[in-house]
One Martini backbone bead per residue (centre of mass of N, CA, C, O) as a GRO file, in nm:
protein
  314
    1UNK     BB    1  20.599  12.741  -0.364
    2UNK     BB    2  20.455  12.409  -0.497
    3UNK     BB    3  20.429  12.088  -0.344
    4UNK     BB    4  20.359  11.841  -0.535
    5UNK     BB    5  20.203  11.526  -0.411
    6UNK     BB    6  20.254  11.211  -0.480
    7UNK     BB    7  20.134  10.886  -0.441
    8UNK     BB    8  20.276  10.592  -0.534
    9UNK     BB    9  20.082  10.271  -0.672
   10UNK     BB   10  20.014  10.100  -0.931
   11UNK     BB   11  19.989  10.332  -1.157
   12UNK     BB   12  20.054  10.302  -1.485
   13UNK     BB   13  19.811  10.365  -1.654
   14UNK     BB   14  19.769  10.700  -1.474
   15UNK     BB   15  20.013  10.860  -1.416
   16UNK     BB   16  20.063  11.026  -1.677
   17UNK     BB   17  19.843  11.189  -1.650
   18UNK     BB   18  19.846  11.315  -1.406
   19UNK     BB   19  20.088  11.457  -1.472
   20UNK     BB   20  20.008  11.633  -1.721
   21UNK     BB   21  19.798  11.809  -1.502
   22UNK     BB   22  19.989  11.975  -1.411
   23UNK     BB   23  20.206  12.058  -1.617
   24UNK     BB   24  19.911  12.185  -1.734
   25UNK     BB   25  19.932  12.453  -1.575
   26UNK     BB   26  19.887  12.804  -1.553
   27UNK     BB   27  20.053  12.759  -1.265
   28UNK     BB   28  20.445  12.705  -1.259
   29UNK     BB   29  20.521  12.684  -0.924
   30UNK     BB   30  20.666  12.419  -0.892
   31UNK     BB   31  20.658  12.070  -0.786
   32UNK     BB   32  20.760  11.706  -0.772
   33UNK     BB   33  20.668  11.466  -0.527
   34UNK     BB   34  20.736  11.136  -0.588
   35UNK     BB   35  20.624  10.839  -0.401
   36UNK     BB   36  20.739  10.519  -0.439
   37UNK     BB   37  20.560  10.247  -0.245
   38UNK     BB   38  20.669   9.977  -0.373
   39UNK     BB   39  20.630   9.922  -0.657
   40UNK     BB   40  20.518   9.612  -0.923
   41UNK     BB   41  20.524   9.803  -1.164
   42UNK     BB   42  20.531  10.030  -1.423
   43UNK     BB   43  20.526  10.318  -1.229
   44UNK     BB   44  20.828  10.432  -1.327
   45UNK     BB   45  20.836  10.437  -1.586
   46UNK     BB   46  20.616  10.616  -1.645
   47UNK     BB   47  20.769  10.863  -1.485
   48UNK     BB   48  21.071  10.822  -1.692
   49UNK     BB   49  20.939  10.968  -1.940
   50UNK     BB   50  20.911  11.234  -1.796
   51UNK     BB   51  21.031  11.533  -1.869
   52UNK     BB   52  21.098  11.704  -1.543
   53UNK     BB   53  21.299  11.878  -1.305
   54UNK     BB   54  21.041  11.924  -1.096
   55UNK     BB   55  21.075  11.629  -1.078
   56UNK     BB   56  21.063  11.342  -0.793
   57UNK     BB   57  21.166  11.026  -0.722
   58UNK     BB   58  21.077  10.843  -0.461
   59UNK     BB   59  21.190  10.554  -0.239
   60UNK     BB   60  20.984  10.292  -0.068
   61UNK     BB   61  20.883  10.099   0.079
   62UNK     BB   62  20.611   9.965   0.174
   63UNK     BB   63  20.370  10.136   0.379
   64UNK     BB   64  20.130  10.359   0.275
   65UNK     BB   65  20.010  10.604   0.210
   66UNK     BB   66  20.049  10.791   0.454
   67UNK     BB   67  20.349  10.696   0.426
   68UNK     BB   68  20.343  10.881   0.120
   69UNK     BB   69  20.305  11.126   0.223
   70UNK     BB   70  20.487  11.223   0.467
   71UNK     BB   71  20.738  11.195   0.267
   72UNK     BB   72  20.663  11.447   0.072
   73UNK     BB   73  20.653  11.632   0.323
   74UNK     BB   74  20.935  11.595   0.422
   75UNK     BB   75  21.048  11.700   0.097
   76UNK     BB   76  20.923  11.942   0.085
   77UNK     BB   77  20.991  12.279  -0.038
   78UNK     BB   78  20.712  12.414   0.008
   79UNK     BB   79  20.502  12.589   0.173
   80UNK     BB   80  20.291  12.417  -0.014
   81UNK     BB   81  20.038  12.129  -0.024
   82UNK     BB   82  19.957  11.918  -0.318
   83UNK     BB   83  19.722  11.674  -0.332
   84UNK     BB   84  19.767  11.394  -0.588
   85UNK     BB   85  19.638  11.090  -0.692
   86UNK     BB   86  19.757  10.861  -0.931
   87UNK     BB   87  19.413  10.871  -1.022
   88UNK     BB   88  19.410  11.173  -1.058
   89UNK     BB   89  19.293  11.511  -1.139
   90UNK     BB   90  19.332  11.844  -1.314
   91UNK     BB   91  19.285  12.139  -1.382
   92UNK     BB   92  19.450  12.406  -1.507
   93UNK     BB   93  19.329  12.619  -1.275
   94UNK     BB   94  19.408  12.477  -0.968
   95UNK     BB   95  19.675  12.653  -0.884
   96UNK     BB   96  19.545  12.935  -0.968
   97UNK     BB   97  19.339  12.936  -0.724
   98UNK     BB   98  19.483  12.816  -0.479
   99UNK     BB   99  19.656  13.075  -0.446
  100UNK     BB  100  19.422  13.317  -0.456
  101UNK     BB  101  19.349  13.215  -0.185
  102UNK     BB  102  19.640  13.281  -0.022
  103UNK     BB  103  19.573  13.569  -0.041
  104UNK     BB  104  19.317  13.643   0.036
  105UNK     BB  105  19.336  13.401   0.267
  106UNK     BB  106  19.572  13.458   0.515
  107UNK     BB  107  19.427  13.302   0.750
  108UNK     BB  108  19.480  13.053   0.614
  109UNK     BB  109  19.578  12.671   0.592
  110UNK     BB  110  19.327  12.575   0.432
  111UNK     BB  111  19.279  12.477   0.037
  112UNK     BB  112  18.982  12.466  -0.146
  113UNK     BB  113  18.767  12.271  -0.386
  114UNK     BB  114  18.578  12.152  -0.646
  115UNK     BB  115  18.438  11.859  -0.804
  116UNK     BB  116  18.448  11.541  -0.953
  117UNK     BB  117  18.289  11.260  -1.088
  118UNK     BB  118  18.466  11.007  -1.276
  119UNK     BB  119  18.371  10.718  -1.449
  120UNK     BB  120  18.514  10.443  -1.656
  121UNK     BB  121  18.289  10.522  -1.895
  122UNK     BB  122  18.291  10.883  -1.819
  123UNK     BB  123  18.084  10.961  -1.604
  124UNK     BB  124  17.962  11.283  -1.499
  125UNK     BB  125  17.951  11.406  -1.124
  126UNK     BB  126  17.839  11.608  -0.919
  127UNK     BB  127  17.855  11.752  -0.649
  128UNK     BB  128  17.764  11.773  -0.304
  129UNK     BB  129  17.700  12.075  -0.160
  130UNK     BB  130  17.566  12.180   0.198
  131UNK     BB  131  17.582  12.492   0.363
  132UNK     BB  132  17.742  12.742   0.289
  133UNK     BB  133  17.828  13.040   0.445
  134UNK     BB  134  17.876  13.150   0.136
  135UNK     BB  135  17.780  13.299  -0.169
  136UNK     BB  136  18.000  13.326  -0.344
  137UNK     BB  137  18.270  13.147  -0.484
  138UNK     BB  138  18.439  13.251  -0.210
  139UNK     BB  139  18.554  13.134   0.110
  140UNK     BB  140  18.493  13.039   0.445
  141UNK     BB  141  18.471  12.730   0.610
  142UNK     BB  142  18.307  12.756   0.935
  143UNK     BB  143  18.121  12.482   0.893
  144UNK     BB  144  18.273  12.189   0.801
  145UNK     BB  145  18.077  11.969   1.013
  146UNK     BB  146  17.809  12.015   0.850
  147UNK     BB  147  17.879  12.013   0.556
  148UNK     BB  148  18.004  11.686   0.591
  149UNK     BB  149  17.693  11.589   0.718
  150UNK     BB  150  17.532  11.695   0.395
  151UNK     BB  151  17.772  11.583   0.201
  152UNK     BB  152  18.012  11.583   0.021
  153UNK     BB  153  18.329  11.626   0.080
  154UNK     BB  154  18.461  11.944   0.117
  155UNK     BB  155  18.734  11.742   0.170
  156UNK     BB  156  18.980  11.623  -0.071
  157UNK     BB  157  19.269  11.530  -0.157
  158UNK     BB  158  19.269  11.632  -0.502
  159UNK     BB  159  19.155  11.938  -0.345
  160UNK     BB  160  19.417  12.023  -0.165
  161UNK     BB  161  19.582  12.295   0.028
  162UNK     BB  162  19.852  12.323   0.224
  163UNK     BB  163  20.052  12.421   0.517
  164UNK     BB  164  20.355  12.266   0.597
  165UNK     BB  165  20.296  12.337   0.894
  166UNK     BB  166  20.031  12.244   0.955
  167UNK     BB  167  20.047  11.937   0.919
  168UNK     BB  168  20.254  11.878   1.121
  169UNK     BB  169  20.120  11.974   1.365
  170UNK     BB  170  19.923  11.711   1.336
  171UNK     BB  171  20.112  11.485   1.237
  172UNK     BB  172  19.991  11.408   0.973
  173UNK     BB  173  19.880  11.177   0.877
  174UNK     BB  174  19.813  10.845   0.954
  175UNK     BB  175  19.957  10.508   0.960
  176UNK     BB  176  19.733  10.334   1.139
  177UNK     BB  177  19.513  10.392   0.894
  178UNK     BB  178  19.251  10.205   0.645
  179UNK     BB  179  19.044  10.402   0.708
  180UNK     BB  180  18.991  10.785   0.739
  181UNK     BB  181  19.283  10.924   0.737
  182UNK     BB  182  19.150  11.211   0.567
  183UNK     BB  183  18.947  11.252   0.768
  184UNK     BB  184  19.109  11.307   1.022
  185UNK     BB  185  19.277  11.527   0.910
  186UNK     BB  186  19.072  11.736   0.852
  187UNK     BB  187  18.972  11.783   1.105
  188UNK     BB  188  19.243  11.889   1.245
  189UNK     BB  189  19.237  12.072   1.113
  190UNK     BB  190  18.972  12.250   1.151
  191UNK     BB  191  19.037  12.308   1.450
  192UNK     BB  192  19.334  12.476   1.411
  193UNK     BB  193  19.186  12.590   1.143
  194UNK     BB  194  19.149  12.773   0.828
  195UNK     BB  195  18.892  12.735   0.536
  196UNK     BB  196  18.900  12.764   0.205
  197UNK     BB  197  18.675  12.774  -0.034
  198UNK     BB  198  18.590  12.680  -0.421
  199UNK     BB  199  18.354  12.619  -0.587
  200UNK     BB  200  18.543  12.586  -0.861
  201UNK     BB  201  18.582  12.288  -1.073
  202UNK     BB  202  18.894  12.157  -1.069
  203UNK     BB  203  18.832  11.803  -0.979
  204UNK     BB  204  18.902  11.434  -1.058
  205UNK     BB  205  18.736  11.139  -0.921
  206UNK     BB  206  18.794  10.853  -0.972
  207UNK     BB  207  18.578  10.564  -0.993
  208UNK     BB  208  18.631  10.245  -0.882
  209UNK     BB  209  18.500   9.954  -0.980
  210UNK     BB  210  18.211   9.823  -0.774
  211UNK     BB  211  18.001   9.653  -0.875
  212UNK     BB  212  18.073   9.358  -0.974
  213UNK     BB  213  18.166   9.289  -0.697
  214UNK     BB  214  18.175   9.065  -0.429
  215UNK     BB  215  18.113   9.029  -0.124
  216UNK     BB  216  18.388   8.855  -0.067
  217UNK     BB  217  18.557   9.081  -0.150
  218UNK     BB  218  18.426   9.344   0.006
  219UNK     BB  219  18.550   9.184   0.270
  220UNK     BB  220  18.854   9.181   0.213
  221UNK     BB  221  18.910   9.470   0.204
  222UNK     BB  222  18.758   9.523   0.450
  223UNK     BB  223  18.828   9.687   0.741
  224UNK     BB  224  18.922   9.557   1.043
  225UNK     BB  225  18.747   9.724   1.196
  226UNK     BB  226  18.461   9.786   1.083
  227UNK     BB  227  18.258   9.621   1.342
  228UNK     BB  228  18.410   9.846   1.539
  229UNK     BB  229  18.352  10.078   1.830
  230UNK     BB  230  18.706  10.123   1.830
  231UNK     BB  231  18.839  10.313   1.650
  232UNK     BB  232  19.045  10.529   1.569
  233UNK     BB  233  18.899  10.769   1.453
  234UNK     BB  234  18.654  10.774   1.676
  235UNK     BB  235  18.860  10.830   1.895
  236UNK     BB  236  18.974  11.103   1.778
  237UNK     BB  237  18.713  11.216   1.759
  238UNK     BB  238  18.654  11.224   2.039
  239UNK     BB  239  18.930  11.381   2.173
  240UNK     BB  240  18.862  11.629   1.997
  241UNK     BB  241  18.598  11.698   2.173
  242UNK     BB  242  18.712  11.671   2.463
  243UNK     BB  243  18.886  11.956   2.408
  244UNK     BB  244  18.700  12.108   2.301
  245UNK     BB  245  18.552  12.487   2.387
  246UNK     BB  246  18.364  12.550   2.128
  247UNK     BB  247  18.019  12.510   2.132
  248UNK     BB  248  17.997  12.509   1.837
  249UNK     BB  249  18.210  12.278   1.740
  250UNK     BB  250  18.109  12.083   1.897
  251UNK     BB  251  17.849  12.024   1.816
  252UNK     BB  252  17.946  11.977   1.509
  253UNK     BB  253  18.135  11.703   1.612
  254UNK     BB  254  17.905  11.539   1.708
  255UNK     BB  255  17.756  11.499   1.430
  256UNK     BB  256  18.001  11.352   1.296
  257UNK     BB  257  18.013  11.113   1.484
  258UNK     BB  258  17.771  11.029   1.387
  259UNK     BB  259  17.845  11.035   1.062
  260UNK     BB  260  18.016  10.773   1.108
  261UNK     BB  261  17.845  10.568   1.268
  262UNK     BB  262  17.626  10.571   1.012
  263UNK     BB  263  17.900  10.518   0.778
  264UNK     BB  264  17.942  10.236   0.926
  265UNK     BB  265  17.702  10.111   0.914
  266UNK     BB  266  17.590  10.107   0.594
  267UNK     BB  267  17.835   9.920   0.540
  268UNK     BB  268  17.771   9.680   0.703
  269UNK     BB  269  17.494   9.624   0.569
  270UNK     BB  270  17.603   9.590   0.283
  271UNK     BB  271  17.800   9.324   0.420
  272UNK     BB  272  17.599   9.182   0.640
  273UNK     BB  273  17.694   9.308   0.927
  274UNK     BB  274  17.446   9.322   1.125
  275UNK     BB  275  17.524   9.373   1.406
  276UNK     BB  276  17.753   9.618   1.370
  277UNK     BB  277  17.540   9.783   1.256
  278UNK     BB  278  17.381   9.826   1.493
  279UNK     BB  279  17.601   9.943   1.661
  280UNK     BB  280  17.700  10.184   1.505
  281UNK     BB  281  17.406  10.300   1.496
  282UNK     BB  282  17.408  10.329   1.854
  283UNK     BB  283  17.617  10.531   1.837
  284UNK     BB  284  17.515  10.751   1.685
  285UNK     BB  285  17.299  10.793   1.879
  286UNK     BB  286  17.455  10.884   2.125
  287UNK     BB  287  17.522  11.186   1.936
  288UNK     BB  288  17.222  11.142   1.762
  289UNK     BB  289  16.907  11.076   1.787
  290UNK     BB  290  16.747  11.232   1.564
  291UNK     BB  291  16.857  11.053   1.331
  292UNK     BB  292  16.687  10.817   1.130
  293UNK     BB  293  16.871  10.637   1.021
  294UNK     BB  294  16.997  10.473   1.259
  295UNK     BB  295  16.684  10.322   1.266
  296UNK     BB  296  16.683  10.211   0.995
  297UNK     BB  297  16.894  10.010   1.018
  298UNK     BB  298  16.841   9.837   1.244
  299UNK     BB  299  16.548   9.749   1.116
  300UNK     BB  300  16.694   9.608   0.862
  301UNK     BB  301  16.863   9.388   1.046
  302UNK     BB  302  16.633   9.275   1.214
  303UNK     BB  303  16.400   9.217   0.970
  304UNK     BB  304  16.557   9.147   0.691
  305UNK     BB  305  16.610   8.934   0.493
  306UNK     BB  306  16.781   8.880   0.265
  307UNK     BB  307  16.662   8.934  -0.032
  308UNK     BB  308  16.566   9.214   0.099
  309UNK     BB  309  16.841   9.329   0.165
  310UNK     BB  310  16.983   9.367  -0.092
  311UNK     BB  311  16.766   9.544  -0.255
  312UNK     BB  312  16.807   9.769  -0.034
  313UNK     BB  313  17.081   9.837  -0.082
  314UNK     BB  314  17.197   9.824  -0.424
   0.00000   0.00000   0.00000
């Protein structure tokens, strides 16, 4: 059995559509996990709409999506757990693939798919993954640190299913960490087991409105540490490498880490704190000098007006 977890906090509008591309899943072999965090709106009664004996309504303080991963994780009765978060939805065919995922590569403990982004509006945008090691529609992805270096993220949330013994084994999500925390799981997963992925866009991200959203609004919101390259993620990326003996992975790891002080200088200078940017980007040339992008941060933090800075970014 397969035991999908969703964390709900606050998704009433679109709790009820998740819940339906589960139950309308061609492999019908699981049960549903749900942890409500906290929830202040009306995500419950639309949860007690659905009548169908393998949902599990779990409750509990807020406390963070990662504290409703791990409570779903440790409520789960299934060998396997896929998480789907509660305003993304699966194709008809998606438990059906990631099974036969689970047969093929039985060496493997974690389980993906590719997915599609679709925007408030409707419109839909396929990912870019590049580099992947194998040709056919799928196989094991043992460059998992390169091809995350250079697409979008080929491990996403509500496109994993993982063996519920390899995730506790590396101590769960992180609840300790406010953004990057499935970052970091995905991390310690792909070093201490095999990763199998199926080129076959079976996941939908909704991609949630933040076009019109104002500077002060998107600081407000944004990772309190984010400004610091002393952050947990970075810090455990660095001991993840720091322990790693497998030369070619390591250096894969290397390579990563200059990605994330990157993709923090990148955000950084999005919210206007050149300093930041700069930091965050001189972190990453110390793992990853040849990368020329964060010397581009560097020089238009250094050198552009604000209303250049804007168009540049925008």
């Amino acid at each position: 059995m397969i035991s999908v977890v969703i964390p709900l906090y606050n998704k009433e509008q679109s709790i009820a559509t998740t819940l339906q591309t589960v139950l309308k899943q061609t492999y019908q072999d699981f049960e549903i996990v749900i942890v409500n965090d906290g929830s202040t709106d009306h995500s419950v009664e639309e949860v007690a709409k659905v009548t169908d004996p393998r949902i599990r309504l779990i409750h509990q303080s807020n406390a963070g999506v990662s504290a409703a991963r791990n409570r779903g994780i440790a409520e789960a009765q299934g060998e396997y757990i896929a998480f789907l978060d509660a305003d993304d939805e699966w194709k008809p065919e998606y438990l059906k693939i990631q099974y036969k995922l689970t047969q093929k590569y039985p060496e493997c403990s974690i389980f993906a798919c590719n997915y599609e982004f679709k925007d408030v509006q409707g419109k839909v945008t396929p990912t870019i993954i590049r580099k992947l090691p194998f040709k056919g529609e799928d196989g094991i992805l043992s460059n998992y640190f390169k091809v995350a270096c250079c697409s979008h993220p080929p491990l996403w949330t509500s496109a994993v299913m993982v063996k519920k013994n390899a995730i506790q084994s590396i101590g769960n999500f992180p609840v300790n960490v406010k953004s990057g925390e499935d970052l970091l799981t995905w991390a310690k997963l792909a070093v201490n087991g095999k990763i199998a992925f199926s080129k076959q866009i079976l996941a939908v991200y909704h991609i949630r409105n933040e076009a019109n959203r104002s500077l002060s609004d998107l600081r407000k919101t944004a990772p309190l540490d984010l400004r610091s390259t002393n952050d947990k993620v970075g810090l455990e990326l660095k001991c993840i490498y720091q322990s790693c003996h497998n030369k070619i992975l390591k250096k894969q790891l290397r390579q990563y880490i200059a990605f994330w002080y990157k993709m923090r200088a990148s955000i950084n200078l999005k919210l206007e704190y050149r300093y930041a940017a700069i930091r965050c980007a001189s972190k990453s040339l110390s793992y990853n000098y040849r990368n020329i992008k964060p010397y581009i941060i560097i020089l238009i933090a250094l050198s552009c007006p604000r209303l250049i800075l804007k168009k540049i970014i925008k």
